[in-house]
C-alpha positions as CSV (number, residue, x, y, z in Angstrom):
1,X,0.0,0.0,0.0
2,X,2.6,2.6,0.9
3,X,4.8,1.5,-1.8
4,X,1.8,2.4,-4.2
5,X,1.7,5.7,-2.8
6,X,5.1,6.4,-3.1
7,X,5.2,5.9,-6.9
8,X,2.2,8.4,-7.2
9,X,4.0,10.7,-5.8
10,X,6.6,9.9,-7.8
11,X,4.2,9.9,-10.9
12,X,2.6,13.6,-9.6
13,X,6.3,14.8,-9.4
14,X,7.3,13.6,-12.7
15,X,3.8,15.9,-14.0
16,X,4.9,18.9,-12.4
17,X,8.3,18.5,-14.1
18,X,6.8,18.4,-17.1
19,X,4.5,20.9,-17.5
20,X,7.2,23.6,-16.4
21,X,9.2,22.1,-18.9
22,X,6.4,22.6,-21.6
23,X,6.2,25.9,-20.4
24,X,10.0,26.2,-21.0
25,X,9.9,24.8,-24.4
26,X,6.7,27.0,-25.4
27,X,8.7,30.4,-24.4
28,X,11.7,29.1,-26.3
29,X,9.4,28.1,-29.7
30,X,7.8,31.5,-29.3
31,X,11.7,33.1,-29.6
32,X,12.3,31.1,-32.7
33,X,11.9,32.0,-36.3
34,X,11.0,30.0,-39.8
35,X,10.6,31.4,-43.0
36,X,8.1,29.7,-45.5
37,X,8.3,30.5,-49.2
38,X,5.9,29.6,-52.5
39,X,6.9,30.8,-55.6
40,X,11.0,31.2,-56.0
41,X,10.6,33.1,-52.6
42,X,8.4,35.7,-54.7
43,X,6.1,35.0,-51.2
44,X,7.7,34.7,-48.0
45,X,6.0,34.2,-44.6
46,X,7.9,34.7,-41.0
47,X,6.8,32.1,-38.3
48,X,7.7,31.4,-34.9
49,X,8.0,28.0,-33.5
50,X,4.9,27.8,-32.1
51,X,3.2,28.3,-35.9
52,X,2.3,32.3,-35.4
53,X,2.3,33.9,-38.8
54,X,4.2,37.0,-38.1
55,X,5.2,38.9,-41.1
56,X,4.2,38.1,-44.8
57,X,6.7,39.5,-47.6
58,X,5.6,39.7,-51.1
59,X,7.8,40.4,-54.2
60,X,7.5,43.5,-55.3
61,X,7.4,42.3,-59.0
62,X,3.5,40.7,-58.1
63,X,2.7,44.0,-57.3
64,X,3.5,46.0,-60.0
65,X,2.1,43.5,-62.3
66,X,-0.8,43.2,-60.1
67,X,-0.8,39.8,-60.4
68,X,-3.4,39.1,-57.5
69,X,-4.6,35.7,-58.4
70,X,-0.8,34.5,-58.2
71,X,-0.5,36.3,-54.8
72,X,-3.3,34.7,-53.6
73,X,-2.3,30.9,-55.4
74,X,0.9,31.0,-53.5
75,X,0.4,33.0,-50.5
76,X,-1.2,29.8,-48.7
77,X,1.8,27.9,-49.8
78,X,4.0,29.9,-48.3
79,X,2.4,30.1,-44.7
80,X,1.7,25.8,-44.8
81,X,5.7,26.0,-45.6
82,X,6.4,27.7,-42.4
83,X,3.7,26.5,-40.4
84,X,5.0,22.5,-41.4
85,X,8.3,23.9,-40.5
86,X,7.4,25.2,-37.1
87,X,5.3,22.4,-36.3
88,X,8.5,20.4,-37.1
89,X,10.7,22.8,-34.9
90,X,8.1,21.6,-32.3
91,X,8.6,17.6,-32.6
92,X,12.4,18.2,-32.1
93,X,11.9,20.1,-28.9
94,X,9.5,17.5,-27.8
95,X,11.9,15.0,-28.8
96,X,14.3,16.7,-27.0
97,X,12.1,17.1,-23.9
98,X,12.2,13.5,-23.0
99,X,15.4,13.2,-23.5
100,X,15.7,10.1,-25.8
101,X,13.6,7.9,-24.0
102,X,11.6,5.6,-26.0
103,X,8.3,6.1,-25.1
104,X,5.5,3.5,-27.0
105,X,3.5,5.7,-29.4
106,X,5.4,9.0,-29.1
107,X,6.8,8.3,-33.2
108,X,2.9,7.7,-34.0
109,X,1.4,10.1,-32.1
110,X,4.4,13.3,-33.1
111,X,3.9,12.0,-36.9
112,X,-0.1,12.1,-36.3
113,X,1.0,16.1,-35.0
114,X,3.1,17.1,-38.8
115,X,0.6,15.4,-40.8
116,X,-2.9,16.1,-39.8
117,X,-5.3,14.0,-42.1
């Protein structure tokens, strides 16, 4: 009986660990950058590693050719470039958070996470 309660404690300890490291790994993703492109880079969208679009550059050739349908062809291109990199930025610092321990289902369930559908 006491032995079971010591490994929920253990197992409560282990929680609290990890959600401060989360938290750590969240703050960190938030600090770094992607860059998504479509187009030869005539579309480029800035992400951070948590997926948050945060600046969109267009060429200014489409412009002056006011080429709007291309814009708007590769424009979503571009931000699923950045967001699939940022999602994979984020399967490397999960990766990282447990430290190489082989946990049954964590390959599935991170490959589930970069390729919804």
């Amino acid at each position: 009986m006491l032995k079971g309660l010591g490994n929920l404690a253990n197992l409560m300890m282990n929680a609290r660990n990890m959600g401060s490291k989360m938290e750590e790994i969240a703050e960190r993703l938030k600090q770094q950058r992607v860059i998504g492109s479509a187009g030869g880079q005539m579309i480029t969208v800035h992400a951070n590693g948590l997926g948050q679009v945060l600046q969109v550059v267009i060429d200014p050739s489409l412009e002056c050719h006011n080429d709007r349908e291309l814009i708007q062809d590769l424009l979503p291109a571009a931000i699923n470039d950045a967001v699939s990199k940022a999602k994979q930025m984020h399967v490397e610092a999960m990766k990282e958070m447990t430290g190489g321990l082989e946990l049954p289902g964590l390959d599935d369930a991170l490959k589930q996470f970069t390729n919804p559908g």
